[in-house]
Structures are given as C-alpha cells and as structure tokens.
C-alpha positions as CSV (number, residue, x, y, z in Angstrom):
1,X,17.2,10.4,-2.6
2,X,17.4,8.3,0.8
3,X,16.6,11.2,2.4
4,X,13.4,11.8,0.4
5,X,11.7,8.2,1.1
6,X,12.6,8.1,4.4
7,X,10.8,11.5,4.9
8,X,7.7,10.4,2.7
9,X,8.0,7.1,5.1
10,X,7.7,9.1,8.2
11,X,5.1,10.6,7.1
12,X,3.2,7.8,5.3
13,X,3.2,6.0,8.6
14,X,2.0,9.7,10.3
15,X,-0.6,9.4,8.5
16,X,-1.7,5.8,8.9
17,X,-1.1,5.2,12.0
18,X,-4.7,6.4,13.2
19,X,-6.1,4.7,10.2
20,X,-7.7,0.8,9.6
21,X,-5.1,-2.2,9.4
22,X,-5.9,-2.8,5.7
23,X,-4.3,1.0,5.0
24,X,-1.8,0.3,7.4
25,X,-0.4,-2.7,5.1
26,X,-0.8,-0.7,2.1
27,X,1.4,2.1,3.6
28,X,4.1,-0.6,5.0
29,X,3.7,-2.3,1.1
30,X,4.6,0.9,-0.6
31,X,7.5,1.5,1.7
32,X,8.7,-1.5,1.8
33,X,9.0,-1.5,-2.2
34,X,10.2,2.1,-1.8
35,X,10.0,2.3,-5.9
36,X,6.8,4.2,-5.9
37,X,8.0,6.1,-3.3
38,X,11.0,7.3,-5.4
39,X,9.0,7.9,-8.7
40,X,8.1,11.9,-8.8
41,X,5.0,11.0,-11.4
42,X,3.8,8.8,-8.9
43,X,3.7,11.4,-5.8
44,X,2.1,14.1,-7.5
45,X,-0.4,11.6,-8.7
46,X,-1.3,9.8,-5.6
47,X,0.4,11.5,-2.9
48,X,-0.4,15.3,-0.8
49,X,2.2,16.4,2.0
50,X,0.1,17.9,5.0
51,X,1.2,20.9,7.4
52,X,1.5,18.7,10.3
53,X,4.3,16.4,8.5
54,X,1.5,13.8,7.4
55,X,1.8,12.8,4.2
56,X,-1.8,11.3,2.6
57,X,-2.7,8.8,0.1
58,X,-5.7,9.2,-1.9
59,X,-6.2,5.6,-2.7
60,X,-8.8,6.7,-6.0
61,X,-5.9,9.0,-7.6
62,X,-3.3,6.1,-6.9
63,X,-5.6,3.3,-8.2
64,X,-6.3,6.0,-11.4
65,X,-1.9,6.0,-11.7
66,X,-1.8,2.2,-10.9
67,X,-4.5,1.4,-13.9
68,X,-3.1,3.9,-16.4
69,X,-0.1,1.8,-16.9
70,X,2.7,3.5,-15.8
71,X,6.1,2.0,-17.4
72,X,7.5,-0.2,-15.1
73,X,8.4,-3.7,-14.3
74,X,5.5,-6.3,-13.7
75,X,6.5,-6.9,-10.8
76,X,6.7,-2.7,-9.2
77,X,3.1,-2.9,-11.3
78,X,2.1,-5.8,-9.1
79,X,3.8,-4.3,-5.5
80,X,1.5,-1.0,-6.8
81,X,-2.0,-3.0,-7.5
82,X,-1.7,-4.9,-4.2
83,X,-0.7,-1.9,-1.7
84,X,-3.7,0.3,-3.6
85,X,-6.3,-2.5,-3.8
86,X,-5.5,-2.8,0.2
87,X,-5.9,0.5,0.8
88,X,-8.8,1.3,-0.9
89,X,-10.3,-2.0,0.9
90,X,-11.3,-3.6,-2.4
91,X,-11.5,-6.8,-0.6
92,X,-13.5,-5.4,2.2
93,X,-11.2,-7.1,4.3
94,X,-12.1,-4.9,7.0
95,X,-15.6,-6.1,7.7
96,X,-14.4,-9.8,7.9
97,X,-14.6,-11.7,10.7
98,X,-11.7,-13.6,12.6
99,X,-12.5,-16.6,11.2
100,X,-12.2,-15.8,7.7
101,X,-9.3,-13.9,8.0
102,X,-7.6,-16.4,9.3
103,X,-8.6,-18.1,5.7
104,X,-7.7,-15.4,4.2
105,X,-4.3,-15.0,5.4
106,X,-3.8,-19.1,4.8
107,X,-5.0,-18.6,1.3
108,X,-2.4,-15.9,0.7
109,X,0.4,-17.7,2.6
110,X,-0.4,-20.8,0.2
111,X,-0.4,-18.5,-2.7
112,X,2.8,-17.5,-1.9
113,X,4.1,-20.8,-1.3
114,X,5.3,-20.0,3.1
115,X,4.1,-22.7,5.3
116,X,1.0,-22.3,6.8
117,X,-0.1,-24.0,10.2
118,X,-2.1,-26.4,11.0
C-alpha cells in the first residue's frame, strides 16, 4: 500500500508543481494525511492518473466526495474540507495581497494555537 501513495504522491506533486501555491498546499495536505490517498472510493472520485505520470485533482468531483459525507473520522473529514477548499481557492487566497496574507497566515497560526511574531 506504501507503494501506492508514494506513487499517487509523485505524481500529485507532478502535477502541481506548475500549478498556484494555494493547489500546491492542497496537494502537500492530502499527502501529508495520506488517508485520502489510501481510500479507493476517494481516487476514483476525485483523482485521474495521466500518461505522463501526472496524476490530477479535479477539485469539483473532490469537493462533490468531501460534501457527500463519506464515513470517516471528523478529523480525515476536516484534513479533506481544508486541502479541497484550498485547492479549489474558495478563499481566493490567490488574489490577496502580501499584506493580508500575512494576516491570514497569523489568523490561522492563532487558530491553531503556534506562536505567531510580532
């Protein structure tokens, strides 16, 4: 099974690595978490292997998995609902400027309870 993610890995990151920072983090999030990686249900919803070793996400048919409520933990639901909502740009994160990202990326930190600079 190792073998399996790291080759959907491999070719996740094929795929993104030409692609906006916002899909980038999604990629990294679901690979990371690996558990939607390793569910089949999930990859033939969401995922499409390329010729060229690419594999691609279609962010609508993953967000259509995510919100049909597929059994898992809260948690692997939440991993899911982040890496898709940043992939699909919901926040429109991409047209922000440097300032508010920085805000951004505060606000999360604090969410999360890390440190954040001052």
């Amino acid at each position: 099974m190792a073998d399996r993610v790291d080759e959907l890995a491999a070719g996740l990151r094929a795929f993104a690595q030409n692609e906006s920072a916002t899909v980038r983090a999604a990629v990294e999030l679901l690979i990371w978490h690996e558990r939607w990686l390793r569910r089949p249900d999930f990859g033939r919803a969401a995922l499409t292997r390329r010729s060229e070793g690419q594999v691609w996400v279609s962010w609508r048919r993953a967000r259509e998995f995510a919100d049909s409520g597929p059994r898992s933990s809260t948690t692997e639901l939440a991993i899911l609902d982040l890496a898709v909502a940043l992939g699909e740009n919901r926040y429109r994160l991409t047209s922000m400027g440097h300032v508010h990202r920085r805000w951004i990326a505060d606000a999360m930190a604090l969410a999360l309870g890390v440190a954040v600079g001052s």
